[in-house]
N, C-alpha and C positions, 0 to 999 in steps of 0.2 A: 414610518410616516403616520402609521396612525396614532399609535401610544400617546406620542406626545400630543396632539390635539386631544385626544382623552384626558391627559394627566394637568394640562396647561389651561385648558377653557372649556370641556365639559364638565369636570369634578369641581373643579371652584364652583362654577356658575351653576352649577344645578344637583349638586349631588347631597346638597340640602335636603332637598325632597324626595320623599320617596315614594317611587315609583307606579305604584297605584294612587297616590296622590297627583302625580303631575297631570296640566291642563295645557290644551292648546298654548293660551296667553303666556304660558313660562315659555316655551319654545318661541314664541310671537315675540316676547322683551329680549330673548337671550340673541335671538338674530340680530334683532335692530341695534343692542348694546356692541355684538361684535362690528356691526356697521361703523359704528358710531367712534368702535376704536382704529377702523382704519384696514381691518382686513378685507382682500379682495373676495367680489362674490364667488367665484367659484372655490374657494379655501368654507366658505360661510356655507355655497353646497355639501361641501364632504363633509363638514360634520353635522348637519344634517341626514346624510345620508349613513353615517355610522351611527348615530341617534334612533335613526327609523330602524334602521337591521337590527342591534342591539334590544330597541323595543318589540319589534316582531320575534325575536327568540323569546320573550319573555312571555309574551303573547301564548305562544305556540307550548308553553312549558308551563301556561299558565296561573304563571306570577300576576299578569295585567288581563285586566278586562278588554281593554282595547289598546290599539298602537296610535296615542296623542300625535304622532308626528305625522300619521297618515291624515289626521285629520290639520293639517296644517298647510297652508300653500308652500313648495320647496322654494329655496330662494332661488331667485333666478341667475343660473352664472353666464359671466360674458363670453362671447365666443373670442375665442382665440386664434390669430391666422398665423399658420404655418409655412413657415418658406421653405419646399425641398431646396435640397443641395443639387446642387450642381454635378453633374458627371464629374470635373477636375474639382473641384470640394471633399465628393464620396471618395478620388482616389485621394485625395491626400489624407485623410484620414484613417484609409487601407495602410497606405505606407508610413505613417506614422506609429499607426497603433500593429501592422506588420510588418518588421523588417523586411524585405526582399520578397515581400508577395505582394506584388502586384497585378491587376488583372489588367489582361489584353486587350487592348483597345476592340469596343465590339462587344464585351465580355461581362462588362457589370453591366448589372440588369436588377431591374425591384422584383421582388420576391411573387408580385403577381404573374411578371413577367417566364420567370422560373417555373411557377406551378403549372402554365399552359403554355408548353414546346410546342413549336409549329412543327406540322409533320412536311 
């Protein structure tokens, strides 16, 4: 998952520059261009976020003077709402994906649920 955002739209778009070269404003154009072609914010976060780590090694090993992406506001990604499944949802996907195991009614539980047994 990550590779290809590397190979796809970080190295076209900015692998021009080298890396004690880069400024805020490159990370500031390379966002709004990925806006602009239509990727969701939080796709726009991760590679940003594989941008910052990437330059904080570099940082740290002393290739860069500083980490440009820290100095850059992260984009902001959208929250995403999550629907748990359903007790008969989670079993069928038990019995789908396990033949003849199926749990007992009473029996599936979330993993929270799992880690604190009541005495």
């Amino acid at each position: 998952m990550l590779a290809p955002k590397v190979r796809h739209r970080i190295i076209p778009n900015l692998g021009r520059h080298r890396l004690d070269w880069l400024q805020p404003e490159h990370l500031d154009a390379f966002y709004t261009k990925l806006a602009a072609e239509g990727l969701k914010p939080n796709t726009i976060l991760q590679i940003h976020r594989i941008i910052s780590r990437a330059l904080k090694i570099a940082w740290k090993r002393g290739k860069v003077t500083r980490n440009v992406a820290s100095l850059v506001d992260a984009p902001i990604g959208e929250d995403v709402d999550i629907e748990p499944l359903t007790q008969h949802e989670a079993r069928q996907i038990l019995k789908a994906r396990l033949p003849g195991a199926t749990a007992p009614a009473g029996q599936l539980r979330s993993r929270s649920a799992s880690a604190n047994p009541k005495h």
